[in-house]
N, CA, C and O atoms as CSV, one atom per row, in Angstrom:
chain,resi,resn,atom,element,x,y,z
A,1,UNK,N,N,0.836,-1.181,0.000
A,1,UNK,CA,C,0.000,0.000,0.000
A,1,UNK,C,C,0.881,1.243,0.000
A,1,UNK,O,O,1.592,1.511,0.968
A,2,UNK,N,N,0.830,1.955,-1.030
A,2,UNK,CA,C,1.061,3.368,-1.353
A,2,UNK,C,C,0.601,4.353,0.198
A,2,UNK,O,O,-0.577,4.652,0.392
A,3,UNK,N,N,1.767,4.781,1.232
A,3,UNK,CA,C,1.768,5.389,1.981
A,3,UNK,C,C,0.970,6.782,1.933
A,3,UNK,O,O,-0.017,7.117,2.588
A,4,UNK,N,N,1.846,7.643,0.755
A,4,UNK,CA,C,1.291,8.851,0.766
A,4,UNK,C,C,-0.018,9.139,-0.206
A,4,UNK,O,O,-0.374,10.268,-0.546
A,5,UNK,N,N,-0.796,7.656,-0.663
A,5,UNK,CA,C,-2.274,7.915,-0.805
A,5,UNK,C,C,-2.759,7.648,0.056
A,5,UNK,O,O,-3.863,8.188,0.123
A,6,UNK,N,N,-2.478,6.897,1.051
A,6,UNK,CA,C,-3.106,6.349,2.120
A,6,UNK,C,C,-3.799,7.652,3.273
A,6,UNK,O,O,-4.840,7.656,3.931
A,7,UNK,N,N,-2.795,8.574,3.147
A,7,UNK,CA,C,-2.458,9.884,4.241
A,7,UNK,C,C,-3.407,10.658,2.857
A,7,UNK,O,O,-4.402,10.095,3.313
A,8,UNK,N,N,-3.760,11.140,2.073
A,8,UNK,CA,C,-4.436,11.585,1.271
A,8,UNK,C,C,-5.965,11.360,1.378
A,8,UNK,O,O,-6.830,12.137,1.783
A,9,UNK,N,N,-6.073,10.090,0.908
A,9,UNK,CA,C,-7.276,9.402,1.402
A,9,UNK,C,C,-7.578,9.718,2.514
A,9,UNK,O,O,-8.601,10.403,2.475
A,10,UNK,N,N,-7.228,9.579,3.465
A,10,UNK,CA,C,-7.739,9.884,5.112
A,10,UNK,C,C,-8.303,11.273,5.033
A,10,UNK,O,O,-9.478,11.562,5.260
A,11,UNK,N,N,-7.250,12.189,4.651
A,11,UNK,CA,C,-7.819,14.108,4.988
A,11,UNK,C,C,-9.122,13.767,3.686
A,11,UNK,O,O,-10.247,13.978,4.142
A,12,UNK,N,N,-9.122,13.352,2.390
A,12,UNK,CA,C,-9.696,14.320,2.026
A,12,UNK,C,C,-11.416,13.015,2.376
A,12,UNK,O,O,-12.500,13.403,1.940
A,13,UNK,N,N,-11.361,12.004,2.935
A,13,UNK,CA,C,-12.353,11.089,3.702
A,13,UNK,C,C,-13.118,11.645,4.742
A,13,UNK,O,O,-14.347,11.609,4.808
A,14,UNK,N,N,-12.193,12.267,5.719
A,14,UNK,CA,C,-12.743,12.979,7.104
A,14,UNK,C,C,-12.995,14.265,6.244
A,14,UNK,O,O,-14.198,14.370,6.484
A,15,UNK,N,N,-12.774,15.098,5.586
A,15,UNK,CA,C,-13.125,16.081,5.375
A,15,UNK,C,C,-14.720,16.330,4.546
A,15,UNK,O,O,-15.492,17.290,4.542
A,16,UNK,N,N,-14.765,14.881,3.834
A,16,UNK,CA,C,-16.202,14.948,3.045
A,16,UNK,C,C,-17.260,14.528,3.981
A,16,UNK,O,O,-18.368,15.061,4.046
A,17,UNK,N,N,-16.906,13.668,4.609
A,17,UNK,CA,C,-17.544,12.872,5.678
A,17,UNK,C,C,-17.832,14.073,6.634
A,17,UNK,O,O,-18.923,14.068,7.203
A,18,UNK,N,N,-17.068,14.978,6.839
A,18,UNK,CA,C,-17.520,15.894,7.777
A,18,UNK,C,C,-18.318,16.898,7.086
A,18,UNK,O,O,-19.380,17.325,7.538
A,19,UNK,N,N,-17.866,17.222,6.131
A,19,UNK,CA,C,-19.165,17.604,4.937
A,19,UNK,C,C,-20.266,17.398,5.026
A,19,UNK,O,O,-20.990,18.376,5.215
A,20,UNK,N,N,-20.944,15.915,4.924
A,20,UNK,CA,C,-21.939,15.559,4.532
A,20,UNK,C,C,-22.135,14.998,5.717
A,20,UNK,O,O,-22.205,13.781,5.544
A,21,UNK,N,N,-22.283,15.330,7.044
A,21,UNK,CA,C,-22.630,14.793,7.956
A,21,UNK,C,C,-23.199,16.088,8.386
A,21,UNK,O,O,-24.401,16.048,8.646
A,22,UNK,N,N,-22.465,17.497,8.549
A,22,UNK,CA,C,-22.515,18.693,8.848
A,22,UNK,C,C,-23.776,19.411,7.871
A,22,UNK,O,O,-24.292,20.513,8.056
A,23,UNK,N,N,-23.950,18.857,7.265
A,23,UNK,CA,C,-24.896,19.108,5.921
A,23,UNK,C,C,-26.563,18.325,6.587
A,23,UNK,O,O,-27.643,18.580,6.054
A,24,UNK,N,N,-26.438,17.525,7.626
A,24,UNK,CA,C,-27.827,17.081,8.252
A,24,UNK,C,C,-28.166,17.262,9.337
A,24,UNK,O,O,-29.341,17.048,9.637
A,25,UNK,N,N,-27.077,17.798,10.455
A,25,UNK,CA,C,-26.988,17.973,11.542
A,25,UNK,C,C,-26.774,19.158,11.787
A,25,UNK,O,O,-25.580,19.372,11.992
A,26,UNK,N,N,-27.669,20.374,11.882
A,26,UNK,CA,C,-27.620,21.240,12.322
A,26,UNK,C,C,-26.704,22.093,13.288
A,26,UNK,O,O,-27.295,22.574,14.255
A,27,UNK,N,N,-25.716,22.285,13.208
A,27,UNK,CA,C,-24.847,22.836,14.715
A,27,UNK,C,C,-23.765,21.663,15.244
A,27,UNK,O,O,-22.809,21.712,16.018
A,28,UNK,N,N,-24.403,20.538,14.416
A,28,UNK,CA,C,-23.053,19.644,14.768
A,28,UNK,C,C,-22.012,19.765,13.877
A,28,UNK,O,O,-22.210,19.698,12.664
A,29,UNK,N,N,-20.877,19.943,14.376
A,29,UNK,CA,C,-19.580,19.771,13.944
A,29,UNK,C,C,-19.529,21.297,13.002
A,29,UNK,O,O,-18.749,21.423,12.058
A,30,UNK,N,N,-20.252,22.127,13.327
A,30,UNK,CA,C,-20.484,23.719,12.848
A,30,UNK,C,C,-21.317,23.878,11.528
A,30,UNK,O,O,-21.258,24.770,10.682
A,31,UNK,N,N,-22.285,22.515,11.607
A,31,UNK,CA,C,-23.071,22.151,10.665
A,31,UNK,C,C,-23.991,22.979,10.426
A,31,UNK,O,O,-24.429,23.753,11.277
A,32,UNK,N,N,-24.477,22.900,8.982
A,32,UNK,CA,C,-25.480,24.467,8.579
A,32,UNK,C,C,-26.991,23.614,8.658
A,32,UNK,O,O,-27.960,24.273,9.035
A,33,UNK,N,N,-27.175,22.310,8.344
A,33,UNK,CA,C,-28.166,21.663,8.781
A,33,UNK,C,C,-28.784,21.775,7.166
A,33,UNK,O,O,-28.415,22.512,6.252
A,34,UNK,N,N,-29.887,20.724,7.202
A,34,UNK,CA,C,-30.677,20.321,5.734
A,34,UNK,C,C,-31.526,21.722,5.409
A,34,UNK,O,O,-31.412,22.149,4.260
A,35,UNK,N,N,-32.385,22.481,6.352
A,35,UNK,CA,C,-33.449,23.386,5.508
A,35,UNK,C,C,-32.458,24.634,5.672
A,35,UNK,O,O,-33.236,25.538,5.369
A,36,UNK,N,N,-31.220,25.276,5.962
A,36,UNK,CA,C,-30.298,26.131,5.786
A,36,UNK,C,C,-29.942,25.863,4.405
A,36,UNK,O,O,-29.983,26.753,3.556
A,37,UNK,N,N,-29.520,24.418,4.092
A,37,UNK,CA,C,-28.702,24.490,3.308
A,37,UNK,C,C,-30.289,24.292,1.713
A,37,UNK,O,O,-29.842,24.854,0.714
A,38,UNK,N,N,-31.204,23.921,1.528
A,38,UNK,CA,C,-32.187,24.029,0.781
A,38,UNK,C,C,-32.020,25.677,0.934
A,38,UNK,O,O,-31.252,26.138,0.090
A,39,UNK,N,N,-32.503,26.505,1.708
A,39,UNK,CA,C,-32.615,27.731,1.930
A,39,UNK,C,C,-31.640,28.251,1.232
A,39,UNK,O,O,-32.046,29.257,0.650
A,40,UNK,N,N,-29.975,27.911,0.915
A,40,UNK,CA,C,-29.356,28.693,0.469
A,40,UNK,C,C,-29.463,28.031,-1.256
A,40,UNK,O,O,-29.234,28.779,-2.207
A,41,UNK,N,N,-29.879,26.393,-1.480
A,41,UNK,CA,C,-29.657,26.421,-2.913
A,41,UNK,C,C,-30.858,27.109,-3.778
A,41,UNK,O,O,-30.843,27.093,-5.009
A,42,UNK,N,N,-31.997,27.772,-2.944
A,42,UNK,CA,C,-32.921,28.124,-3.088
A,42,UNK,C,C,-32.531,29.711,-3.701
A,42,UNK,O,O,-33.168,30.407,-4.492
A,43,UNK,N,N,-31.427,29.937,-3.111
A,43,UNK,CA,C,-31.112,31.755,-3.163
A,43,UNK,C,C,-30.184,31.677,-4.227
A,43,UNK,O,O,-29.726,32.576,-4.932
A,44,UNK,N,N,-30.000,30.573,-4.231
A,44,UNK,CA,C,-28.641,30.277,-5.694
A,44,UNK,C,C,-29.197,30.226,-7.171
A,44,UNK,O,O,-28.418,30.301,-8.121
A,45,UNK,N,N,-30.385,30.112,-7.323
A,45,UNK,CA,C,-30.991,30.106,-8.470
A,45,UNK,C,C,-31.596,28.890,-9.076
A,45,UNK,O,O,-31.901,28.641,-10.242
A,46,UNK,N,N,-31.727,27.944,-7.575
A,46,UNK,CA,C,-32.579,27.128,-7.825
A,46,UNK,C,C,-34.274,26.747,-7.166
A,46,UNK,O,O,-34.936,25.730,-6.958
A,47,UNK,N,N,-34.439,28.134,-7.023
A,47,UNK,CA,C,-35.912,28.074,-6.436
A,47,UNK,C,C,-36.812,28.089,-7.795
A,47,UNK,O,O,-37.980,28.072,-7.405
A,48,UNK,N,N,-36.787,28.108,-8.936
A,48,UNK,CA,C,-37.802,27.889,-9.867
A,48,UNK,C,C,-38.274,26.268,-9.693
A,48,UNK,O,O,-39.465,25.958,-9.729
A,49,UNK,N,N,-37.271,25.348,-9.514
A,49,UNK,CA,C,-37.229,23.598,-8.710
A,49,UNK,C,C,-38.554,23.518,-7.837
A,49,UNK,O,O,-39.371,22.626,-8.062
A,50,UNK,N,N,-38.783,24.576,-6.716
A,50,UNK,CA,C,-39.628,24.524,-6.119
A,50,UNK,C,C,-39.171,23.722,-4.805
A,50,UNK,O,O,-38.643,22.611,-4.760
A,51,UNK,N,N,-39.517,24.582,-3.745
A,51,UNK,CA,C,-39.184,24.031,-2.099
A,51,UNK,C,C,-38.953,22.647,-1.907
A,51,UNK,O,O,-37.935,22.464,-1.240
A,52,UNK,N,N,-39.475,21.705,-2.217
A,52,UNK,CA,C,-39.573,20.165,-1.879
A,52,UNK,C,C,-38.629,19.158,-2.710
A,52,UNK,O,O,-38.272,17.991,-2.551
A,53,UNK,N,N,-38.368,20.274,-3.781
A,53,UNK,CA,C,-36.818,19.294,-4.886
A,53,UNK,C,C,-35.942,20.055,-4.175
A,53,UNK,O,O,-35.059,19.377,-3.650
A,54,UNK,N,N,-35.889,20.976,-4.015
A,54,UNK,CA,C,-34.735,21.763,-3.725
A,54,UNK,C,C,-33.949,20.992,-2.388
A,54,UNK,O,O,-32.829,20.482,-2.338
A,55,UNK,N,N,-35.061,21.133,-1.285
A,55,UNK,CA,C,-34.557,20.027,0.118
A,55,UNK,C,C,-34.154,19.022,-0.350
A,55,UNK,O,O,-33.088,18.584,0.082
A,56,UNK,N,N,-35.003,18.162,-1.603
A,56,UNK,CA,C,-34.727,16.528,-1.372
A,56,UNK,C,C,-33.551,17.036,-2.524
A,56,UNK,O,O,-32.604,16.265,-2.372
A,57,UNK,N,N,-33.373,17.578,-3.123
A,57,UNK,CA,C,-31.753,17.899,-3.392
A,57,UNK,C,C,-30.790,17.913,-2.958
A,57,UNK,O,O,-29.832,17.416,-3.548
A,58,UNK,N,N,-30.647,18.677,-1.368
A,58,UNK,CA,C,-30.042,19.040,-0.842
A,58,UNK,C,C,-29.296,18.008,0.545
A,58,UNK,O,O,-28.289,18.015,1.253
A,59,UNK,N,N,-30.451,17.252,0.356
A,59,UNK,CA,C,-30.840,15.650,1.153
A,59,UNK,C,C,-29.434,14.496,0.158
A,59,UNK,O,O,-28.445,13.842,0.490
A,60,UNK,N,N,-30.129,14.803,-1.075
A,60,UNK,CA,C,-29.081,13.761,-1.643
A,60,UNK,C,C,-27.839,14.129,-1.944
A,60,UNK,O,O,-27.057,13.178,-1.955
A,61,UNK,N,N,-27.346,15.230,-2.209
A,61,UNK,CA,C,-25.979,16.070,-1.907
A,61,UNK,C,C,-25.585,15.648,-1.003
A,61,UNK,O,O,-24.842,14.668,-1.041
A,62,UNK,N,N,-25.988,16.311,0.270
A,62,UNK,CA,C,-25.798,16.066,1.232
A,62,UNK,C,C,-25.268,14.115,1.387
A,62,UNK,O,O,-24.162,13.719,1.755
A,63,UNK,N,N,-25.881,13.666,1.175
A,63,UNK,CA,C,-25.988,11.899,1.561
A,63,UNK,C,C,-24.887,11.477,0.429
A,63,UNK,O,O,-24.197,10.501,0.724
A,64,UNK,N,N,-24.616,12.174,-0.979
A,64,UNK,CA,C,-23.676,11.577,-1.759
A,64,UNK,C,C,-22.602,12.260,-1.102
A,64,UNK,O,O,-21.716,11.410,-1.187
A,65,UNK,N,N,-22.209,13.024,-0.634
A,65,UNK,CA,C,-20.821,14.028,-0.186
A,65,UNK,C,C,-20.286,12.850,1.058
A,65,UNK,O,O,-19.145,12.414,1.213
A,66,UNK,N,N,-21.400,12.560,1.768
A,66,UNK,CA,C,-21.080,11.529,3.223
A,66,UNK,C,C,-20.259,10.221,2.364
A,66,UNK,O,O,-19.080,9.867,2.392
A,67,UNK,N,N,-21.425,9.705,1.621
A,67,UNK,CA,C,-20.814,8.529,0.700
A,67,UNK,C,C,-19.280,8.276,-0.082
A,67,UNK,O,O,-18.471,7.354,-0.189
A,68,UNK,N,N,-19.392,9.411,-0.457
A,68,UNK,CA,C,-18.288,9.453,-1.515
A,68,UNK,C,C,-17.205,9.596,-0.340
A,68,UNK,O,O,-16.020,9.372,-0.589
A,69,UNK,N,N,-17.599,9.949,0.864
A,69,UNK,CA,C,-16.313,10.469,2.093
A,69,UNK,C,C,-15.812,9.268,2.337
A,69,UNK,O,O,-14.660,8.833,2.335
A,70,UNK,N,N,-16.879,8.782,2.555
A,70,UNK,CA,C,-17.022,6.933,3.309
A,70,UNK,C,C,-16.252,6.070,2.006
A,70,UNK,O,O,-15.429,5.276,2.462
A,71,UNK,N,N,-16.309,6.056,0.969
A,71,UNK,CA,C,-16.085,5.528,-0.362
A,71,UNK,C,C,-13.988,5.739,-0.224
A,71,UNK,O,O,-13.019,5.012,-0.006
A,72,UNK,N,N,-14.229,6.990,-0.479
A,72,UNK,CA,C,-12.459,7.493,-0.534
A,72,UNK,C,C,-12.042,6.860,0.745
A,72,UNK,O,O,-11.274,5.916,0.557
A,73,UNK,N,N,-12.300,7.086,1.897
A,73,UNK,CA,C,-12.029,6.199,3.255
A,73,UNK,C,C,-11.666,4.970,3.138
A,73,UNK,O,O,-10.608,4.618,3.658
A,74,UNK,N,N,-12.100,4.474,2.754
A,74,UNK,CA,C,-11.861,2.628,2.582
A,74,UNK,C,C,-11.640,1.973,1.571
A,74,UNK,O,O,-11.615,0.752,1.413
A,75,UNK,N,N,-11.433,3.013,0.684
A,75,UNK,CA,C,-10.352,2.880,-0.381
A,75,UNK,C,C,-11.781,2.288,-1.910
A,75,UNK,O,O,-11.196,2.099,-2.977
A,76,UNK,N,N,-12.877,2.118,-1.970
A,76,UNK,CA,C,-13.368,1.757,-2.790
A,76,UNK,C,C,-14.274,2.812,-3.711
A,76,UNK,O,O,-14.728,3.922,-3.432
A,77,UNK,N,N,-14.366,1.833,-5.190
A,77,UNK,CA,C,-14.770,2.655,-6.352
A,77,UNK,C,C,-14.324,4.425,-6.233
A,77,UNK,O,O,-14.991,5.250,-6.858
A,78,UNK,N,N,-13.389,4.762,-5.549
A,78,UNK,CA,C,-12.620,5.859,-5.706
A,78,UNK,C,C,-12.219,6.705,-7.024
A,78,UNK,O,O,-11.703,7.822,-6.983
A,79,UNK,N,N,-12.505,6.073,-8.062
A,79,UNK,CA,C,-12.884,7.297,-9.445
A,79,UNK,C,C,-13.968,7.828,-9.086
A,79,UNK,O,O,-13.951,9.056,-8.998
A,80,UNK,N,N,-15.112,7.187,-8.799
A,80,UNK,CA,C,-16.284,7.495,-8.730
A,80,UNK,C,C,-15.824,8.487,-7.726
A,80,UNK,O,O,-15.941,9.687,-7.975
A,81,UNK,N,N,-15.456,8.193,-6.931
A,81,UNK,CA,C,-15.942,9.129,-5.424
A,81,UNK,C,C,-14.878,10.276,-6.106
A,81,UNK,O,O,-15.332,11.400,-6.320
A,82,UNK,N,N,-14.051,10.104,-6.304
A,82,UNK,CA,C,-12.921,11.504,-6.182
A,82,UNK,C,C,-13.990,12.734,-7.701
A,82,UNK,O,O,-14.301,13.904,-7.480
A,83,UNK,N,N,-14.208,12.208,-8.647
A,83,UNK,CA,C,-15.010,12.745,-9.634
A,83,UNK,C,C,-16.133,13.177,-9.049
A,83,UNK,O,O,-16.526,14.313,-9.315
A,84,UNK,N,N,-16.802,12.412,-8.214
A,84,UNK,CA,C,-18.073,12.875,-7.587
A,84,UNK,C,C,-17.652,14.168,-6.937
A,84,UNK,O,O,-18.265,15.114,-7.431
A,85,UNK,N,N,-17.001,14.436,-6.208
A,85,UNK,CA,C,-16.457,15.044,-4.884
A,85,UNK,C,C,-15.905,16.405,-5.742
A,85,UNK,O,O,-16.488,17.415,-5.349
A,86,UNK,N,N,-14.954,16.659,-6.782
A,86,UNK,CA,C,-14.733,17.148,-7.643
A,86,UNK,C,C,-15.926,18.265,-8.235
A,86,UNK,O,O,-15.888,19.495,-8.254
A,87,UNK,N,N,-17.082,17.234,-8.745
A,87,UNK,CA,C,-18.389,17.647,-9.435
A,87,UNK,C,C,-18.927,18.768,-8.008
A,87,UNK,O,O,-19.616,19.745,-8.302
A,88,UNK,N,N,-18.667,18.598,-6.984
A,88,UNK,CA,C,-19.855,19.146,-5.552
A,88,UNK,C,C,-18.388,20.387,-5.656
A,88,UNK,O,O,-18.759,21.553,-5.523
A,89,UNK,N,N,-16.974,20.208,-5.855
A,89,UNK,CA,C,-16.112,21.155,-5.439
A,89,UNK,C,C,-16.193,22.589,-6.110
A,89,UNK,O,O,-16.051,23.730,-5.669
A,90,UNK,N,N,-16.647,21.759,-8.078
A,90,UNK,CA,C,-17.001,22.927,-8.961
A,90,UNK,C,C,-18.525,23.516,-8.831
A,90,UNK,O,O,-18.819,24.468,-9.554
A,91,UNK,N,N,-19.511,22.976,-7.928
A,91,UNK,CA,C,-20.426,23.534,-7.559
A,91,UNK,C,C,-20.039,25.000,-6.998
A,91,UNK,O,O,-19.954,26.158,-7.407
A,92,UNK,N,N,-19.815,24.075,-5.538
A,92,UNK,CA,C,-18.993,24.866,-4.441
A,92,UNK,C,C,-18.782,26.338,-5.372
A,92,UNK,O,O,-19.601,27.255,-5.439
A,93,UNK,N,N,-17.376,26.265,-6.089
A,93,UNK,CA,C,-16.810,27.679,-6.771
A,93,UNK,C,C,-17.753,28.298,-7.204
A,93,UNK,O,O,-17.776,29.515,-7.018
A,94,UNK,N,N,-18.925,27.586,-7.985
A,94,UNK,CA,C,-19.793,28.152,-9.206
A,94,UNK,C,C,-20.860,29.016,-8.119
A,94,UNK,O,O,-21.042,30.233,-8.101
A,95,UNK,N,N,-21.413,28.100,-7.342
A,95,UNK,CA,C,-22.321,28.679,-6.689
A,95,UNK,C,C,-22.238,29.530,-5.042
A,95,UNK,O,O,-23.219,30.089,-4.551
A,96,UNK,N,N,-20.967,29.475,-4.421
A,96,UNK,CA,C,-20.585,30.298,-3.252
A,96,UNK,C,C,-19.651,31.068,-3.602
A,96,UNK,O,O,-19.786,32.287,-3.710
A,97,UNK,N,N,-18.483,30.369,-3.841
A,97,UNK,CA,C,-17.416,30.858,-3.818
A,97,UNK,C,C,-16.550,32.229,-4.678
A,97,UNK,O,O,-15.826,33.178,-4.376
A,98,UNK,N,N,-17.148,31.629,-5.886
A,98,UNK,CA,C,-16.619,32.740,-6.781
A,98,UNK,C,C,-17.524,34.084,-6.722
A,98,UNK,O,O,-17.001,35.146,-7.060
A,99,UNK,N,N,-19.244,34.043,-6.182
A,99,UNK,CA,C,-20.216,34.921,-6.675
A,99,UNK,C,C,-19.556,35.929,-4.998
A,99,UNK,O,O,-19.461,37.155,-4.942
A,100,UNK,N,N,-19.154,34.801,-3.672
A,100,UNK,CA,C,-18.648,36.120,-2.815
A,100,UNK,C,C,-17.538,36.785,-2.618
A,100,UNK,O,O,-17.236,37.690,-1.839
A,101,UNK,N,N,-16.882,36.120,-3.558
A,101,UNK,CA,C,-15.761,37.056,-3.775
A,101,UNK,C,C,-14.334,37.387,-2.960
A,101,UNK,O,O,-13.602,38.368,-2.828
A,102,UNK,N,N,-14.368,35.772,-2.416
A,102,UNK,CA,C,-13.488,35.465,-1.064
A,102,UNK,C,C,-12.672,35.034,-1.853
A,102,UNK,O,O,-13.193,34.305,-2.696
A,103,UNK,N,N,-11.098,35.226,-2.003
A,103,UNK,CA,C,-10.282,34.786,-2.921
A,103,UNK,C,C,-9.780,33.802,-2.697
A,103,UNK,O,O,-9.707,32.907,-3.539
A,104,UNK,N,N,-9.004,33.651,-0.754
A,104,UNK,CA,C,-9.040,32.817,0.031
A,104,UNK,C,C,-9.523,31.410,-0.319
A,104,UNK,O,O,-8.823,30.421,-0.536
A,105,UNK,N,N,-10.977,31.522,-0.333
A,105,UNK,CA,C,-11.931,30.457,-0.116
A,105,UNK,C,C,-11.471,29.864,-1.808
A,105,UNK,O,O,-10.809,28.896,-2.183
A,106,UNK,N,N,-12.173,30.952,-2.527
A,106,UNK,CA,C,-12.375,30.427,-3.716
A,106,UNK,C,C,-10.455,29.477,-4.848
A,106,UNK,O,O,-10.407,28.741,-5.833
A,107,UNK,N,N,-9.307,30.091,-3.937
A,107,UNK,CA,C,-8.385,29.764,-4.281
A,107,UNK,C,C,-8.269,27.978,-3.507
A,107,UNK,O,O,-7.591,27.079,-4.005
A,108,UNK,N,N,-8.838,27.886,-2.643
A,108,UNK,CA,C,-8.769,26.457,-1.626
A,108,UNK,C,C,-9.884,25.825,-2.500
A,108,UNK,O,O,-9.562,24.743,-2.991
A,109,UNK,N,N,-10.866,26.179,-2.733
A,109,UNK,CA,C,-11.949,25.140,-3.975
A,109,UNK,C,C,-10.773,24.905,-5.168
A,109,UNK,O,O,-10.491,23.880,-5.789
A,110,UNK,N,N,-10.370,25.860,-5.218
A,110,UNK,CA,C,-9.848,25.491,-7.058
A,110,UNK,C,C,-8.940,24.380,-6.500
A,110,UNK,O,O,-9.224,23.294,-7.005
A,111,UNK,N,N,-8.015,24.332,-5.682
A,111,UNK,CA,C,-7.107,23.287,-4.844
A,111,UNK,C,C,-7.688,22.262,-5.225
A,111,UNK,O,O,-7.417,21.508,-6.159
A,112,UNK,N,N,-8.613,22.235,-4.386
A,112,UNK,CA,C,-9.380,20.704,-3.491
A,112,UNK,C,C,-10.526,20.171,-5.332
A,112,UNK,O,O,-11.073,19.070,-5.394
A,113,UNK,N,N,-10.620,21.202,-6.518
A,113,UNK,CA,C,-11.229,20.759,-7.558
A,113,UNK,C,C,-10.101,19.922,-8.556
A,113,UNK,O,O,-10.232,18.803,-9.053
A,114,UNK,N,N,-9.084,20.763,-8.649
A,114,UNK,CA,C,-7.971,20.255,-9.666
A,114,UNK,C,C,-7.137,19.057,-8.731
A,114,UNK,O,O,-6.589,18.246,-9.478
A,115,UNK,N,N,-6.966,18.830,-7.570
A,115,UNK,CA,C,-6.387,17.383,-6.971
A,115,UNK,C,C,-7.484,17.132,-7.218
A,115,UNK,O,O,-7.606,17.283,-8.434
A,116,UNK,N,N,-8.952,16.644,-6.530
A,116,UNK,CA,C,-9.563,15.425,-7.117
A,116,UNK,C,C,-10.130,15.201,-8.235
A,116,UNK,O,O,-10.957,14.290,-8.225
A,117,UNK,N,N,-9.904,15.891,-9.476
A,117,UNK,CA,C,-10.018,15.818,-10.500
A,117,UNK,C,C,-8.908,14.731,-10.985
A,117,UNK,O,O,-9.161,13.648,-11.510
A,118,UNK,N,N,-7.192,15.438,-10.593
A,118,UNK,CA,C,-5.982,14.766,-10.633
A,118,UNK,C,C,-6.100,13.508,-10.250
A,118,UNK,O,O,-5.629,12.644,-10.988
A,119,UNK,N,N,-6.859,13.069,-8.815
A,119,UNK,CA,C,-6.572,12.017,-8.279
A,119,UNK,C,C,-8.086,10.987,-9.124
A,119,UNK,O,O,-8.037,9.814,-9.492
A,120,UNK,N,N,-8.686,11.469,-9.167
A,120,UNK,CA,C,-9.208,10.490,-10.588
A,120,UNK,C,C,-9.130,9.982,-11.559
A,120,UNK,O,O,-9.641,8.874,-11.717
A,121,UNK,N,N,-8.395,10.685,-12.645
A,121,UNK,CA,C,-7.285,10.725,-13.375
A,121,UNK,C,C,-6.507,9.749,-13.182
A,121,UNK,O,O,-6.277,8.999,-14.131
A,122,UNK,N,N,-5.995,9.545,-12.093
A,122,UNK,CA,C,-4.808,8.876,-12.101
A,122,UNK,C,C,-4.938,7.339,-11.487
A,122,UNK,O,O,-4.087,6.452,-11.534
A,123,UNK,N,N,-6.008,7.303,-11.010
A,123,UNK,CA,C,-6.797,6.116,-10.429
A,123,UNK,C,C,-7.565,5.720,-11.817
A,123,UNK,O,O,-7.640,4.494,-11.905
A,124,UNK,N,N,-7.939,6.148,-12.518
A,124,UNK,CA,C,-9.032,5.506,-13.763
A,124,UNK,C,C,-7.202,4.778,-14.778
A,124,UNK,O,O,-6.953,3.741,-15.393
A,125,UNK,N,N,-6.552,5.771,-14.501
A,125,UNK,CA,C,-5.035,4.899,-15.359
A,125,UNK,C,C,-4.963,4.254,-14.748
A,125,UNK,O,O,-5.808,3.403,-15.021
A,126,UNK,N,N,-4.323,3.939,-13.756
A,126,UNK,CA,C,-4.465,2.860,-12.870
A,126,UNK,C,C,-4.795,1.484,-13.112
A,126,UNK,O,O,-4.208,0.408,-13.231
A,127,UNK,N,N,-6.555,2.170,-13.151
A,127,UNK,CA,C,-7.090,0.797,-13.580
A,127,UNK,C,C,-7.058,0.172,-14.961
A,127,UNK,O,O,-7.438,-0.984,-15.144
A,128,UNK,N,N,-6.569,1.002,-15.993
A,128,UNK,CA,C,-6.122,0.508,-17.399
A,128,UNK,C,C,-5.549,0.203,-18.067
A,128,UNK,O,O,-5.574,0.091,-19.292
A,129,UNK,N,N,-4.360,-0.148,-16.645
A,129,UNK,CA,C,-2.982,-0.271,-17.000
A,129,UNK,C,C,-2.886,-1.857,-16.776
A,129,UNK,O,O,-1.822,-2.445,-16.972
C-alpha cells in the first residue's frame, strides 16, 4: 500500500464525511443543517425547482458528499468518489465561492477541484494499465 495515498485518502475522507454529515446535523460539527442548506440552494438560483426538490436535493448532496467520504475512506470505487467530490467542489466555486468574492476560499476550492479531478485521473489509469 502506497503510503502517501493512504495519508491523502484519510484528509480528504474525514473532510467529506464531515461535509456531509454537517450538511444534516444542524450545529453539529459547525453544521449548517438540511433546511439552511435548501434555503441557500434556493437563493442560488434554484428556487424555480420549487421548495420540496430543492430540500430533497439538498438531502441527496448532502448523503452523496457523506458517501463518496465513506467511499475514498476505505479505499473503494474511488474514481467514482474523487469525480463525484470534484463535481460538488465545482459547484462549491460556481455557486458560493466565486459569486462572494473570497479569494481565500475560492483559491482552496480550485485546490481541493484540480487534486480530485488529478486524483481520478490517475486512479481511472491505474485501472487501465
Amino acid at each position: 500500500m502506497n503510503m502517501g495515498n493512504l495519508i491523502i485518502r484519510i484528509g480528504f475522507g474525514l473532510l467529506f464525511v464531515w461535509g456531509g454529515i454537517e450538511k444534516f446535523i444542524e450545529g453539529f460539527l459547525g453544521g449548517v443543517g438540511l433546511q439552511n442548506m435548501a434555503d441557500f440552494l434556493n437563493g442560488s438560483g434554484l428556487a424555480f425547482l420549487g421548495d420540496s426538490v430543492v430540500y430533497l436535493l439538498g438531502v441527496v448532496l448532502a448523503a452523496l458528499e457523506l458517501i463518496a467520504g465513506i467511499l475514498v475512506l476505505i479505499d473503494k470505487k474511488t474514481f467514482y468518489a474523487y469525480g463525484f467530490l470534484a463535481f460538488i467542489m465545482l459547484l462549491a466555486l460556481l455557486l458560493v465561492h466565486i459569486p462572494s468574492g473570497n479569494w481565500m476560499n475560492i483559491m482552496i476550492h480550485i485546490t481541493l477541484f484540480t487534486t480530485l479531478i488529478g486524483l481520478a485521473i490517475d486512479i481511472r489509469g491505474k485501472n487501465q494499465e
